[in-house]
C-alpha positions in Angstrom: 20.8 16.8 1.8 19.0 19.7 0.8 20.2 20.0 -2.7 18.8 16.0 -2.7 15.3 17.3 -1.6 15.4 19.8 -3.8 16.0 17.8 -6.8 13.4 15.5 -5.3 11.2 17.6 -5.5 11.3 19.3 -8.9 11.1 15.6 -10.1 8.3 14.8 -8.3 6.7 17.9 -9.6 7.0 17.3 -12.9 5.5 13.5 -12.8 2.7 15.4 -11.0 2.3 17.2 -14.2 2.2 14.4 -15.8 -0.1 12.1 -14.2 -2.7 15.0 -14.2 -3.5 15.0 -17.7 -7.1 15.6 -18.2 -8.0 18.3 -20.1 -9.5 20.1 -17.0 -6.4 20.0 -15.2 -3.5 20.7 -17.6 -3.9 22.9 -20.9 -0.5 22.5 -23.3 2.0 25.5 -22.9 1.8 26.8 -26.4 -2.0 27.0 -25.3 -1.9 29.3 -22.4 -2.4 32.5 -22.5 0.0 32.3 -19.7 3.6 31.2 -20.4 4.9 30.7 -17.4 1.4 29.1 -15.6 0.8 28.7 -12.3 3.1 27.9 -9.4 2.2 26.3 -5.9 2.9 24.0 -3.3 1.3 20.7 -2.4 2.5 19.9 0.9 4.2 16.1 1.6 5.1 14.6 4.8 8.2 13.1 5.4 8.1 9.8 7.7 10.6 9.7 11.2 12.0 13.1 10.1 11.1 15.0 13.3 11.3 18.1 11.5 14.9 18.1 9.9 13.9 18.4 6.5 10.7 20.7 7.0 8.1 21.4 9.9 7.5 19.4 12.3 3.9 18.4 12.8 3.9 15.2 15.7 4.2 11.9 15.0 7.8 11.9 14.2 7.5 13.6 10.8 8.1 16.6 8.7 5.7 18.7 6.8 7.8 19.0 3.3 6.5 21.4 0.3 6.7 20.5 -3.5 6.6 22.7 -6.1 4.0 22.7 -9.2 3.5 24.4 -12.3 0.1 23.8 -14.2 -0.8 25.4 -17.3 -4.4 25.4 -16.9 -6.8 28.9 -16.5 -8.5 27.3 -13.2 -8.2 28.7 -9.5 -4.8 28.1 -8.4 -6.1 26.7 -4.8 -8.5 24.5 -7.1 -5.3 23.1 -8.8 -3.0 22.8 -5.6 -5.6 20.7 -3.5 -6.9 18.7 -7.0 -3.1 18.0 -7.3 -2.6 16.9 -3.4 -5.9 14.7 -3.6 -4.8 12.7 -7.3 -0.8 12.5 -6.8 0.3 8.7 -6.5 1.6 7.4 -3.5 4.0 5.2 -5.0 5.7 8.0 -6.7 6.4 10.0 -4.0 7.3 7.2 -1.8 10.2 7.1 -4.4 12.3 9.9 -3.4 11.6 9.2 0.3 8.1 11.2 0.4 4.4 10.0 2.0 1.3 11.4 1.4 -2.0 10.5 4.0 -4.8 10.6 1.0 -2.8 7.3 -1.1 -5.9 5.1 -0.4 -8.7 8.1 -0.2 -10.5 8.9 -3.3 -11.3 12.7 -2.5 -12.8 15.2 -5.4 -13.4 18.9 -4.9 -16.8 19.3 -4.3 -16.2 23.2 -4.2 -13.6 26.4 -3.0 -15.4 29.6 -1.9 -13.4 32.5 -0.6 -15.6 34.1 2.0 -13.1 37.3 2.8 -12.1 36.3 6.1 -12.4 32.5 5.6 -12.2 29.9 3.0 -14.4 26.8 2.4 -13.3 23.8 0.4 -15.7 21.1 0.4 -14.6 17.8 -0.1 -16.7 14.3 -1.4 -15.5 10.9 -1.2 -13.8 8.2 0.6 -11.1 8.7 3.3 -8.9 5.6 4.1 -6.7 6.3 6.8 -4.5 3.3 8.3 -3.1 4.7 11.1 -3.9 7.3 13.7 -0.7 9.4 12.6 -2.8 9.5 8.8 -5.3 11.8 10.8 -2.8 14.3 11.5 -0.7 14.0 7.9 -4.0 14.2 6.3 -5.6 17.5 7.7 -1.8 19.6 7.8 -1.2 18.0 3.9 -4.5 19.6 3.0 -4.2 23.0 5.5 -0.8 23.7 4.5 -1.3 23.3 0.8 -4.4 25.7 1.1 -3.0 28.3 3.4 -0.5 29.9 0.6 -3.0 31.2 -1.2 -4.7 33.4 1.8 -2.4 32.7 4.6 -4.1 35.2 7.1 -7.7 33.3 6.8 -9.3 30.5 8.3 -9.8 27.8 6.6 -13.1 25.5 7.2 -12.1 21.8 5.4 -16.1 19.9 4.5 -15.7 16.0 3.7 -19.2 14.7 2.8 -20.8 17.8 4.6 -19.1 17.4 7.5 -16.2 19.5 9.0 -12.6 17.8 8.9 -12.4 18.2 12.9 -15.7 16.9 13.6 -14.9 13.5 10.6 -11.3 13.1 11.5 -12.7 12.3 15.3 -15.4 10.1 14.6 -13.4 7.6 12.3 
């Protein structure tokens, strides 16, 4: 089962790659300074999983990383949370995969690394359908942040509001 996930996921990395084509997002290897570009997880749950196949975070499901390389010269966190907020639902759904933000049209607003805690500011329309979505949503986005500066805080901003204070009044 793992070596399944496994090669899940490098699959659904590299469609990831794909679909982000802009010339913001992804720069052409032979172009980068950097050959081997930059690596990082967007996080994925996994529906009815009860943490089998990754952590456990309520609601029955599992909390599954997926590896990324980007050749691209901007902040890795930029790149990990632009990848989590533009990925496809219906290609992760096929290799057995969910993400919370399918029907949200999220952009990065802006990151800033304030030494003991980290700001990313969010715009845009969140369409949850179900009450679990609240909880897949805010661990999808604080688990794909917390690799790059796992000892800090992290405060998440959706249309100038905090993700605790919007997640309970929708």
């Amino acid at each position: 089962m793992k070596k399944i996930l496994l090669l899940v996921c490098v699959t659904i990395s590299l469609f990831i790659i794909w679909c982000s084509n802009s010339s913001k997002d992804i720069v052409e290897q032979a172009d980068s300074n950097d050959e081997d570009g930059q690596t990082f997880d967007v996080y994925f749950y996994i529906p009815e999983d009860n943490g089998e196949n990754g952590i456990a975070i309520g609601c029955n499901d599992s909390l599954s990383p997926m590896q990324n390389t980007v050749y691209t010269n901007d902040d890795p966190l930029w790149s990990a949370i632009h990848a989590l907020l533009t990925v496809e639902q219906d290609m992760v759904q096929a290799f057995g995969l969910e993400t919370a933000l399918a029907d949200s049209t999220l952009e990065i607003d802006y990151i800033e690394d304030k030494n003991t805690y980290t700001v990313i500011a969010l715009t845009g329309i969140v369409d949850l359908e179900e009450e679990c979505d609240k909880l897949r949503f805010e661990n999808q986005l604080l688990y794909t942040a917390r690799q790059f500066f796992p000892n800090n805080n992290f405060i998440i901003v959706i249309n100038d509001t905090t993700l605790s204070e919007f997640i309970n009044n929708m």
